[in-house]
N, C-alpha and C positions, 0 to 999 in steps of 0.2 A: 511669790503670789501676793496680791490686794486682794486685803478683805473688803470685802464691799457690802453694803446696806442699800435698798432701794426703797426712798421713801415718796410713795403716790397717793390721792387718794382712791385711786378707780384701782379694783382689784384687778380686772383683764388687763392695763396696762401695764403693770405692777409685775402680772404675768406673762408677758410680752413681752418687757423689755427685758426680764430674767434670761430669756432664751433666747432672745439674741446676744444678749453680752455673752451668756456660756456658749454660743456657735462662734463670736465674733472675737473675742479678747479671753482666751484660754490661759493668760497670766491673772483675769480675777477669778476669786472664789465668791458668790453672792453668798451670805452668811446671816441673811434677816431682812424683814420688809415691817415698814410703815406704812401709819393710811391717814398719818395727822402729825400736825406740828409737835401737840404733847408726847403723843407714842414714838414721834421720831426721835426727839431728845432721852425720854427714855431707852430707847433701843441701841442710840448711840453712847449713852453713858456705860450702857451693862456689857456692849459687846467691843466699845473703843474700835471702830473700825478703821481702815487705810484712807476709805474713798468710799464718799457716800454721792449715788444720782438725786440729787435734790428735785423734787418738782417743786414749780415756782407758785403756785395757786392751789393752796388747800382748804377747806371750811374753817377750820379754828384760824386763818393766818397764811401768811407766807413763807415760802424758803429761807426767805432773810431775817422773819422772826425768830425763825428755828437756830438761825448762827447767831443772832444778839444772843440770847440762851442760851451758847455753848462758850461762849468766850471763854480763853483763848480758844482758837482754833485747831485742834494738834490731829485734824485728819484733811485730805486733798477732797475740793469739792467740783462736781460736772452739772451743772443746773441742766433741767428739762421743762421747757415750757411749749406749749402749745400756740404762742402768741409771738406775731411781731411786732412785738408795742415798745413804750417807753423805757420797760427793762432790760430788753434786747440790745438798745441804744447802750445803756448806761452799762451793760457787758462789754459790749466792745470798746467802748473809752476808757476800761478797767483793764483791758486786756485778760479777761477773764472768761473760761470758756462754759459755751450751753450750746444744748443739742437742740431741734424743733421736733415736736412730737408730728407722726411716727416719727421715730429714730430712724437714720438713713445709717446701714451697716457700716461703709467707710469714715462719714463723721465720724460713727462712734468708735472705731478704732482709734482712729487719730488721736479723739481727744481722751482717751485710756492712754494711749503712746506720752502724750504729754504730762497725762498725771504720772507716770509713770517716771520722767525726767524734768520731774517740775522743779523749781528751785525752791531755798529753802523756805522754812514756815514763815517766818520773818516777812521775805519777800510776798508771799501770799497774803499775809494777813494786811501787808501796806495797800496789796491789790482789793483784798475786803472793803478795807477802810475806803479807799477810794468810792469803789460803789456802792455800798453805805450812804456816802457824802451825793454823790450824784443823782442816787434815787431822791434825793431830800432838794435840791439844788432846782433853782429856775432850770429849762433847756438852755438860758443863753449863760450860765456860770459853770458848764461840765467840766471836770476836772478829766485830763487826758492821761493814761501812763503812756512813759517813752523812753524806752531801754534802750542806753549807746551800749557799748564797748565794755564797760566796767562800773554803770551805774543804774540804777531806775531811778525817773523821778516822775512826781505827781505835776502836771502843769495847768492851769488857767485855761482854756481858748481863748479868752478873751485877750492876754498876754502874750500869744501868736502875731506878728506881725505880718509873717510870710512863711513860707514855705519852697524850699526847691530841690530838685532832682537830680540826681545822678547817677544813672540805671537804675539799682537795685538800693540805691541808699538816698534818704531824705534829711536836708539839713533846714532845723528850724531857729527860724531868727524873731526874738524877744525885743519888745519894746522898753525893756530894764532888766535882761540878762543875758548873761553868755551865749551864744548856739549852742546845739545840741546836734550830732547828726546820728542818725538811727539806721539799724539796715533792714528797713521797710520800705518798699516803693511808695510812690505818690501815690497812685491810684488809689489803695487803701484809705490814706488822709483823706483823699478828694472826698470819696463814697461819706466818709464818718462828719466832715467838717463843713461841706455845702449847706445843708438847712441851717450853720451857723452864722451864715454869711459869709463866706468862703466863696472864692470863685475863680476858678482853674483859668489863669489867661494867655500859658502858654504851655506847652507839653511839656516844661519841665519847671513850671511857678504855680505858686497858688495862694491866695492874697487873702489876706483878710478886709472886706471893704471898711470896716471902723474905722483903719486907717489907711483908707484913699486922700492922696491930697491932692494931685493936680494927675490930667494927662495932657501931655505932649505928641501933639502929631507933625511931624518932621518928613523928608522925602527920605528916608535911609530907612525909616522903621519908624513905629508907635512904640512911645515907652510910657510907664505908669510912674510916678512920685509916691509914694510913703511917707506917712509922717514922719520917722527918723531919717527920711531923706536918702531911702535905702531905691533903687529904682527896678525896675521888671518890666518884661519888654512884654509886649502885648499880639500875640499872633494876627495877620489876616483875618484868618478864619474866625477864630473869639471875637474881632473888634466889634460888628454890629450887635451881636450879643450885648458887648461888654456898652457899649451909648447907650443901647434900650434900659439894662441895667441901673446907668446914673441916672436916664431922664426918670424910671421911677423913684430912687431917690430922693430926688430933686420934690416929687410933689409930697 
């Protein structure tokens, strides 16, 4: 069983989501509720819980101030916010999970399922750190996490040069490091990295324009240039897209 704490400030949601986790995830036990940053830190020292639902906006503070407060981190954490804002963003470049209020029951199973086989504290706390940093960070310096095979690392976007596909696996290419391939689809990247200047040009590429250098239009295909001179071929269907694109650039 997870011992679990729910810390809200609105007492009906607080009560709410109590009884769906006990209909929905029968592996936790709720064990104590909060209605404040301070009472949350408290409750979480006295009782040491497994897995606390953090909400994200409270009167004294936020969820985040509540974990600078607890460092180290020695319990699994499921943010709940009501908002799709800027911290939304900065969870998923963390690879970190949060539910939107109401709680929709299958979300919340899942992401119970994942605390549940989450890896270790270590790894967690690098994922904290990261969105720590990104909450703090311009929009255009997000820090991305990207789990191959046998490593997690924190990376730049901006240090993206490309991106490409291979069904269900994404290999990303560095303008001053190694690749990396991930077993994440594009689409995912696509969705998190377009308002960064990102732009999908072919069903299995996805480009960072900072470093666009030349296009080539040819009778056999459109291909695009990269500043490390790495090249990407540019669909039909993208290309008008992709000219409207440079002519704003350009002004």
């Amino acid at each position: 069983m997870l011992r679990a704490v729910i810390i809200d400030d609105i007492e009906n949601i607080r009560k709410k989501n109590s009884a769906l986790i006990k209909a929905t995830c029968p592996t936790v036990s709720i064990i104590g509720e909060a209605d404040a940053v301070e009472s949350g830190v408290k409750l979480i020292k006295q009782l040491s819980p497994d897995l606390v639902f953090l909400d994200v906006e409270m009167p004294d503070g936020t969820g985040f101030d509540l974990l600078q407060k607890l460092k180290p981190i020695n319990f699994k954490v499921i943010f709940i916010t009501g908002y799709e804002d800027f911290a939304v963003k900065a969870f998923r470049f963390s690879a970190i999970d949060y539910l939107l209020k109401p709680l929709d029951p299958d979300d919340l199973a899942e992401a119970v399922k994942k605390a549940e086989s989450s890896l270790n504290k270590e790894v967690f706390e690098m994922k904290l750190s990261n969105l720590f940093a990104n909450l703090e960070r311009p929009k255009n310096l997000q820090n991305l996490i990207l789990k191959t095979a046998d490593r997690i690392y924190s990376v730049n976007i901006q240090d993206i040069v490309n991106c490409e596909s291979d069904k269900n696996y994404t290999t990303f290419h560095f303008i001053n490091a190694p690749k990396l391939v991930v077993s994440t689809n594009l689409k995912e990247y696509e969705n998190l990295l377009t308002p960064h200047n990102f732009f999908r040009t072919h069903q299995s590429h996805l480009i960072n324009m900072a470093y666009f250098d030349h296009f080539i239009k040819t009778e056999g295909g459109n291909t695009i240039v990269m500043k490390n001179k790495t090249t990407v071929p540019l669909s039909v269907r993208k290309k008008e897209e992709f000219l409207v694109l440079l002519e704003n650039l350009q002004v």
